[in-house]
C-alpha positions in Angstrom: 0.0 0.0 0.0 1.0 2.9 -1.1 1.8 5.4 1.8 0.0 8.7 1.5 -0.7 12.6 3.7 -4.2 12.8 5.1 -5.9 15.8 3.9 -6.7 17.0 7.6 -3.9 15.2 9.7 -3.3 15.7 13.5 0.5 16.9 14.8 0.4 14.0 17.6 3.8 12.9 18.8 5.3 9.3 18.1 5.2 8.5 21.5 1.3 9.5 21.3 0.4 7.6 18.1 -1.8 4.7 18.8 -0.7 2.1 21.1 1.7 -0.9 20.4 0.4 -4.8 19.8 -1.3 -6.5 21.5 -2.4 -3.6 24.3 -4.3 -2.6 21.4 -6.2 -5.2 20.8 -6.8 -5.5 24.2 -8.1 -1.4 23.9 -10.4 -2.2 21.2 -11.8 -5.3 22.7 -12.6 -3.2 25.4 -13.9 -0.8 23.8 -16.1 -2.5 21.1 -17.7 -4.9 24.3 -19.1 -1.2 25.8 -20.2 -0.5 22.8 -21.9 -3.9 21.9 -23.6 -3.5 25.1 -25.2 0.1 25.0 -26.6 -0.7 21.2 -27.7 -4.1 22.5 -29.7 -2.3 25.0 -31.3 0.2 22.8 -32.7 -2.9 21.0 -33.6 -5.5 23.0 -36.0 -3.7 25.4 -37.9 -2.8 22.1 -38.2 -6.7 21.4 -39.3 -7.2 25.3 -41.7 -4.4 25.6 -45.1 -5.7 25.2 -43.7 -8.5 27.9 -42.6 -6.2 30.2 -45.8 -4.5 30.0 -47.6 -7.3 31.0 -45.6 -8.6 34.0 -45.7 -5.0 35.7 -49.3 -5.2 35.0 -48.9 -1.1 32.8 -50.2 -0.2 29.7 -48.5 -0.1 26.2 -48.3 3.3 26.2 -46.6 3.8 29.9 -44.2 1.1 29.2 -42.9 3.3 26.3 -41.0 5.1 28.6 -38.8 2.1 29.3 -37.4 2.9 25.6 -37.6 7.0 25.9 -35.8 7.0 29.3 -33.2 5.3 28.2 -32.7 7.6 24.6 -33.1 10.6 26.5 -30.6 10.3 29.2 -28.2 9.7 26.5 -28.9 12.4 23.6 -28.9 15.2 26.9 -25.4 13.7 28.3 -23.9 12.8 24.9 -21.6 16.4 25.3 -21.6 17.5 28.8 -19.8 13.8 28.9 -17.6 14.5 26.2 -16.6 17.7 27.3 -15.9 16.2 30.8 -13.6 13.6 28.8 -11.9 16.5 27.4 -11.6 18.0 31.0 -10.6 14.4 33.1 -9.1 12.5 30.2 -11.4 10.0 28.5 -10.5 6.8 30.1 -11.4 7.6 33.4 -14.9 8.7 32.2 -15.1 5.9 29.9 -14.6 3.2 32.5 -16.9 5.3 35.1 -19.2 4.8 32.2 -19.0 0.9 32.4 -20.0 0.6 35.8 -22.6 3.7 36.0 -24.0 1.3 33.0 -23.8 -1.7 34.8 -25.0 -0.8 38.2 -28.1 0.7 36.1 -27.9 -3.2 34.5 -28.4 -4.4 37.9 -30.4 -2.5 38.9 -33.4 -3.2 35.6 -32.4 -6.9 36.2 -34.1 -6.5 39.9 -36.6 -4.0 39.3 -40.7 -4.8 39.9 -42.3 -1.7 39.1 -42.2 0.4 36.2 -40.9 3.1 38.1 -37.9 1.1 39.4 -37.3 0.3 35.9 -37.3 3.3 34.4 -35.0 4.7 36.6 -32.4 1.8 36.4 -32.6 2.9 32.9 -31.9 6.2 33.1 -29.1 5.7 34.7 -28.0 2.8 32.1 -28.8 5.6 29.9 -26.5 8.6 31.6 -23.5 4.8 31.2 -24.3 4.4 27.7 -23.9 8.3 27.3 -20.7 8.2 28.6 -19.6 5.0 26.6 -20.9 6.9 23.5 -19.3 9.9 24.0 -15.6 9.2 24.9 -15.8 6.3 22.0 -14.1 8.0 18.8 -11.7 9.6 21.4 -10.5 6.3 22.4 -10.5 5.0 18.8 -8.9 7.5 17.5 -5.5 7.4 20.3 -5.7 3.6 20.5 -4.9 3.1 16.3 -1.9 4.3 14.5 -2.9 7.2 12.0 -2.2 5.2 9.1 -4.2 2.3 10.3 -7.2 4.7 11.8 -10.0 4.5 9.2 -9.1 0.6 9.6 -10.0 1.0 13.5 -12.8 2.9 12.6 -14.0 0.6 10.4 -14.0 -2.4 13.1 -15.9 -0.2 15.5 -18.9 0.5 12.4 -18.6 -3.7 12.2 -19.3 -3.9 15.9 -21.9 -1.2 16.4 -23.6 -2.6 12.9 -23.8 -6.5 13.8 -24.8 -5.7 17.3 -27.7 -3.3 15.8 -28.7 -6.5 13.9 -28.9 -9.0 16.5 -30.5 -7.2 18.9 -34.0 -8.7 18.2 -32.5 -12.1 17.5 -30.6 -12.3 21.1 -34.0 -10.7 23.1 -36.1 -13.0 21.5 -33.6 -15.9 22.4 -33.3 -15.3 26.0 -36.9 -14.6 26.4 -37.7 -17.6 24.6 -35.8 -19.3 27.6 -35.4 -17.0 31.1 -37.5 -14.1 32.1 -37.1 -10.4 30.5 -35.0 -9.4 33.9 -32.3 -12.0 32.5 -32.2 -9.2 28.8 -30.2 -7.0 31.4 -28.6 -9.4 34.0 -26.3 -10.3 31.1 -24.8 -7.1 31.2 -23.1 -8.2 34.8 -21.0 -10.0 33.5 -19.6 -8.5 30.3 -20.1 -5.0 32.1 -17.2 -6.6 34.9 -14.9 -8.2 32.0 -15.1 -5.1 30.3 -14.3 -2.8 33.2 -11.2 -5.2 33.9 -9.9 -5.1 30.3 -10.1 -1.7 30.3 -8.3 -1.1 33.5 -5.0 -1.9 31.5 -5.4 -1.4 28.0 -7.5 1.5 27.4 -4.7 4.9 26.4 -3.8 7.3 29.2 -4.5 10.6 28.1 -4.0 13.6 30.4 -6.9 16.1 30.5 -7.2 19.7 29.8 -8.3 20.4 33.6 -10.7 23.1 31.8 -13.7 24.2 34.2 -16.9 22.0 33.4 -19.4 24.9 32.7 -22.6 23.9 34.5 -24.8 25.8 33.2 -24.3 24.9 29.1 -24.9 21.4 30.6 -28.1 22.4 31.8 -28.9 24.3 28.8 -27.7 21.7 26.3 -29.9 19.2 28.3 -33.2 21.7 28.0 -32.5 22.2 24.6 -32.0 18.4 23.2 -34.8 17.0 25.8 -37.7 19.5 25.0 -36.9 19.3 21.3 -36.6 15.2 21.1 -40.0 15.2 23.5 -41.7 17.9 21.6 -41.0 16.7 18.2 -42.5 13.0 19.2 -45.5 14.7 20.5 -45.9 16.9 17.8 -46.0 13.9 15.8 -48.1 11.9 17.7 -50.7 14.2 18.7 -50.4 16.9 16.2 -48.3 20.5 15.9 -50.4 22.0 18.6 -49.5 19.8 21.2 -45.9 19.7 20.6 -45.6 23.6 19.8 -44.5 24.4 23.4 -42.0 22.1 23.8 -40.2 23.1 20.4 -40.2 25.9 21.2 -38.9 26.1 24.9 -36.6 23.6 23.3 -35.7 26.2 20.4 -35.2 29.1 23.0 -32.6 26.9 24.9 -30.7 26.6 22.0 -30.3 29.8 21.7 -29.3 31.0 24.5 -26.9 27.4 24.5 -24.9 28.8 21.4 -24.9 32.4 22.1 -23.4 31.2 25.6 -21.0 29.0 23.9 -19.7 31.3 21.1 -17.8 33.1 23.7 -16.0 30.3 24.5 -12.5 29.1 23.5 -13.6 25.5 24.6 -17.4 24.8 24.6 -19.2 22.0 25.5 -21.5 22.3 22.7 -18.4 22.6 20.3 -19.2 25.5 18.1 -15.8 26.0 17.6 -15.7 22.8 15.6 -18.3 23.4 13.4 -16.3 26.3 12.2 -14.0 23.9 10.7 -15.5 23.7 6.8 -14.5 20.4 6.6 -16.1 19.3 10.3 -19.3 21.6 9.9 -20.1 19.7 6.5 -19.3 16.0 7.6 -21.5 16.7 10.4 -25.0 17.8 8.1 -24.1 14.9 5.8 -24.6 13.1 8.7 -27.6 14.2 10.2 -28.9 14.0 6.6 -28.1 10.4 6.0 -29.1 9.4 9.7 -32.4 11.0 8.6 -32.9 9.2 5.7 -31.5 5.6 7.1 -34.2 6.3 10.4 -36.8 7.0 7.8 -36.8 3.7 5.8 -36.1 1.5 9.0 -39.5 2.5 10.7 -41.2 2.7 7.4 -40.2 -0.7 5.7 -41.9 -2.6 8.4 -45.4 -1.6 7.7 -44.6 -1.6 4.0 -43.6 -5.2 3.7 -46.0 -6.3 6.4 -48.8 -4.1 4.5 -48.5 -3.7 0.5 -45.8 -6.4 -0.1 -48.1 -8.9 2.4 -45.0 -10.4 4.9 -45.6 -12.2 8.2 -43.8 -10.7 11.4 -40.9 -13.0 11.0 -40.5 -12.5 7.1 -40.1 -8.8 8.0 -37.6 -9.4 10.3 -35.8 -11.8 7.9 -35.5 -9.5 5.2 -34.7 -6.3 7.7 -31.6 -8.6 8.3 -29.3 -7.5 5.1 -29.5 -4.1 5.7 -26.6 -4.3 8.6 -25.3 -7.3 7.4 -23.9 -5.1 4.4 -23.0 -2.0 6.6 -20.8 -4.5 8.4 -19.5 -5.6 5.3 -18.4 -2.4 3.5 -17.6 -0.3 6.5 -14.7 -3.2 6.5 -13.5 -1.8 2.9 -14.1 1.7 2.9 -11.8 1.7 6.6 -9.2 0.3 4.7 -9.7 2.8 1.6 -10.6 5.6 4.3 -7.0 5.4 5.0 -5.9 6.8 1.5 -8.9 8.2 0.4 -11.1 11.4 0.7 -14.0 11.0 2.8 -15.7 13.4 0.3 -15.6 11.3 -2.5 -16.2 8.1 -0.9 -18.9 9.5 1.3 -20.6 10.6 -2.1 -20.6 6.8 -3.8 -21.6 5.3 -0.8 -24.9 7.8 0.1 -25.7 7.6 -4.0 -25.9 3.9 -3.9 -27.9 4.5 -0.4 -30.2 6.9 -2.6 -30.6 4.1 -5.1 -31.1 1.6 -3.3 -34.0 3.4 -1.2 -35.4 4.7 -5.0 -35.7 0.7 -5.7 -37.3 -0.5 -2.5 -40.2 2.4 -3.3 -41.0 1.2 -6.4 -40.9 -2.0 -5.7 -43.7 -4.4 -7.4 -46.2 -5.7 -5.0 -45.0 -9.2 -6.2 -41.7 -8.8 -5.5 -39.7 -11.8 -4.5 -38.1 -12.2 -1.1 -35.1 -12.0 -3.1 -36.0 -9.0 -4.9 -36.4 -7.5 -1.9 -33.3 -8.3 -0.2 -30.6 -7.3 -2.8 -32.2 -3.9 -2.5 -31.7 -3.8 1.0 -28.5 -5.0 0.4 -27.5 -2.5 -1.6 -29.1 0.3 0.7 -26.3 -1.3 3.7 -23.7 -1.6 1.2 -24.0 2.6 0.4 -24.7 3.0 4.3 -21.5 1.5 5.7 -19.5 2.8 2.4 -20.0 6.6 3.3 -19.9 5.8 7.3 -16.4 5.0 7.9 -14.7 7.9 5.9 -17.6 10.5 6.9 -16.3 9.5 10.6 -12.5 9.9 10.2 -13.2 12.9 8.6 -15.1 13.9 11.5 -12.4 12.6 14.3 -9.7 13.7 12.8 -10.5 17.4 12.0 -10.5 18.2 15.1 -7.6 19.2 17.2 -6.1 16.2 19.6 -7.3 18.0 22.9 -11.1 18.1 21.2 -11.0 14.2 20.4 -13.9 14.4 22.9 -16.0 16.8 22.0 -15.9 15.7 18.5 -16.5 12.1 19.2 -19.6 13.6 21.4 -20.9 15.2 18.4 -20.5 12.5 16.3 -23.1 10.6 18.2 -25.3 13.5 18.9 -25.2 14.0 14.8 -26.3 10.1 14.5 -29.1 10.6 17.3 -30.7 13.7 16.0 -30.6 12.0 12.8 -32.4 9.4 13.6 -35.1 11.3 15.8 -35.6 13.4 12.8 -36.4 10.8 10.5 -38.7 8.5 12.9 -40.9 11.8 13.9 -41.0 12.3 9.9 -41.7 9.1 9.0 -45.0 10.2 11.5 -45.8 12.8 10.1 -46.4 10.9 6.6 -47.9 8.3 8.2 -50.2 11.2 10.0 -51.0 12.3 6.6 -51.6 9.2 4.4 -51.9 6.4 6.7 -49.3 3.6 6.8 -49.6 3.5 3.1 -47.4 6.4 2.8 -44.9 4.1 3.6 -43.0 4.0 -0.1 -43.6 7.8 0.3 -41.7 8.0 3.0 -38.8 5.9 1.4 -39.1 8.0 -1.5 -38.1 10.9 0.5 -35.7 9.1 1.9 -34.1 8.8 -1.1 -34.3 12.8 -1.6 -32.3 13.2 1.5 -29.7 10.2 0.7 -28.9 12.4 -2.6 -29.0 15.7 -0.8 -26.1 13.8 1.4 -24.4 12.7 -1.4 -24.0 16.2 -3.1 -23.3 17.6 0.6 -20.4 14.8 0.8 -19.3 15.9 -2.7 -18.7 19.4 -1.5 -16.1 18.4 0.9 -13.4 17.8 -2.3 -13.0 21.5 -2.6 -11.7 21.9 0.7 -8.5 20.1 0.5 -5.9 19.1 -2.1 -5.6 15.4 -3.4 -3.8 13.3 -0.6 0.4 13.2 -2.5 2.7 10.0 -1.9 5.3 10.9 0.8 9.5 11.2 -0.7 10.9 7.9 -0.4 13.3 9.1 2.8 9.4 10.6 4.4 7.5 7.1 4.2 9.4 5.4 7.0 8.6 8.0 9.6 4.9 8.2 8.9 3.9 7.3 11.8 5.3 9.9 13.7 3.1 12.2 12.6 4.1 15.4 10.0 
């Protein structure tokens, strides 16, 4: 391979460039088992729900909040954490994160009220949120910076297979123990984990900048009253969620006029002045958008027009991630000497066209017809992932590794809530045919992406080969 200058590279010392075999290993072992867990738990419970409802004797609607609790405390804490990792150093949040998020394991696994349980997962939540935050950060010291779109990769193959066996493993263990056992399992991968990353997880030294208190607040107003008023809104109409946006929308404001003055915010304006960051992060929040849109969607539109059972749905949901696993393991290899720009843009075009083919599929498609589309819709996903992330990571400065990791996810989450709550409102409009509708627009907003992505290639010059006396010492940074 060819050895090559990243467009956007770091100045990180040799002593500071990734970490030596096999404590690596060991790092991102660690790492990807926190993260397996925290997307494990955003899916199972949705598999155990109507269960859970039952054995605490609530109602559907109640039990909800078993799901919300858990989304919410992690889209408010996503960057007050990350700016705290900034602050402390991310390992020590990381690992506090491990056992915050497996006490709050414990603590569902021996709940017997719904109250009980949606506290224990809140604070699973206010875990994952730490986990999620301090992620990239730790990626992005534990790999070499020739090998880092490879380690990036990896991670989008753990998150990705974990997202697609989520339903598979609930509906295992509740086909054998009781749905206390979903979280119980955490004890003991929560306790390996925390061990592991005792030792191998890098040491970084923090920035021992004050926490500001009072953007944590208003960064949790401002994401919690928009997530809760935009579900409402979409639920019960724009009347009934109007307040909420816009207490929501009034926090915000006062959040980035707060933060502008700032060298260091924990909502990290400052980033988003970087071109190359600001436009990595709407393409996305775009894509997000368009990926949440089809996922909630496709359900009712193969179990509707296209006739499927239940399990069929599931079946053919099942390709979607199985191909983001697969191509997230090429394009971190080609992220490496690539431009995320470019490679974003093939990878959200083939999303787009992939999406355009599932609308317009015929009512008589085959099982097979159907899965090579979704196929193809993964393949374009996990294609523009893995660059669009590096790009992301490694735009910002070393001592922001945090706060860029933090709004990674918070991109990804408000992606995602934007395209369920408009996925309702189509639905609210045309009933749950508006399904390929919805996947139509979808489609829109995977292009939009792509030209967003394409943009990007006018912001830095064509990566050059290193001189032949250079490429040895390429590791130690420019």
């Amino acid at each position: 391979m060819q050895s090559t200058v990243a467009d956007h590279t770091d100045a990180r010392p040799a002593e500071a460039d990734g970490l030596p075999a096999p404590r690596r290993y060991w790092s991102a072992a660690a790492i990807w088992l926190a993260m397996t867990m925290s997307v494990l738990d955003g899916a199972i419970a949705n598999v155990a729900l109507p269960t859970i409802a039952r054995e605490l004797r609530t109602d559907p609607a109640s039990a909800i909040w078993i799901v919300n609790a858990y989304q919410l405390a992690i889209t408010v804490t996503l960057l007050p954490l990350a700016a705290l990792g900034d602050k402390l150093g991310y390992r020590r949040v990381y690992m506090v994160g491990l056992a915050v998020f497996t006490a709050g394991s414990l603590g569902c696994a021996l709940s017997n009220s719904l109250e009980t349980l949606t506290a224990a997962r809140v604070l699973q939540g206010l875990g994952a949120g730490a986990i999620m935050s301090i992620n990239s950060a730790l990626v992005r010291f534990t790999y070499p910076r020739a090998q880092l779109g490879r380690g990036i990769g990896l991670n989008a193959i753990v998150i990705s297979v974990s997202a697609a066996i989520g339903p598979t493993v609930a509906s295992a263990i509740l086909a054998r123990a009781s749905w206390e056992w979903l979280f119980a399992i955490n004890l003991p991968i929560g306790l390996v984990a925390i061990a592991m990353a005792a030792f191998a997880l890098p040491r970084t030294e923090g920035s021992r900048r004050p926490f500001d208190v009072a953007s944590a607040v208003l960064n949790a107003l401002t994401f919690g009253l928009l997530i809760l008023g935009a579900e409402r809104a979409a639920r019960d109409g724009p009347v009934a969620g109007g307040a909420l946006l816009a207490a929501g929308a009034v926090a915000g404001v006062l959040l980035v006029r707060r933060e502008l003055r700032r060298d260091a915010p924990l909502a990290p304006v400052d980033l988003l002045r970087i071109p190359i960051f600001g436009l990595s992060i709407a393409t996305s929040i775009v894509s997000f958008t368009a990926q949440m849109m089809a996922f909630v969607a496709l359900p009712f539109y193969f179990q509707g027009p296209l006739g499927r059972t239940a399990v069929q749905t599931g079946l053919l949901m099942t390709p979607w991630p199985l191909a983001v696993g697969l191509s997230a393991a090429v394009a971190g290899r080609l992220a490496d000497r690539y431009r995320a720009g470019a490679m974003g843009a093939i990878g959200l075009a083939a999303l787009a066209a992939g999406l355009a083919a599932l609308a317009l599929v015929s009512p008589h498609a085959s099982d097979l017809d159907i899965a090579w589309r979704m196929a193809l819709c993964g393949l374009g996903f996990g294609f523009f992932q893995t660059p669009n992330n590096k790009a992301m990571i490694t735009s910002a400065p070393m001592d922001r590794s945090g706060a860029a990791g933090g709004m990674l996810a918070t991109a990804r989450l408000l992606g995602q809530t934007a395209g369920a709550v408009g996925t309702a409102v189509v639905f609210h409009v045309s009933g749950t045919a508006g399904a390929p509708s919805a996947l139509g627009i979808a489609a829109g907003l995977a292009a939009l992406a792509a030209a967003v992505s394409l943009s990007r290639l006018r912001l830095a010059p064509r990566a050059r080969p290193l001189p032949p006396d250079e490429v040895g010492s390429e590791a130690a940074g420019p």
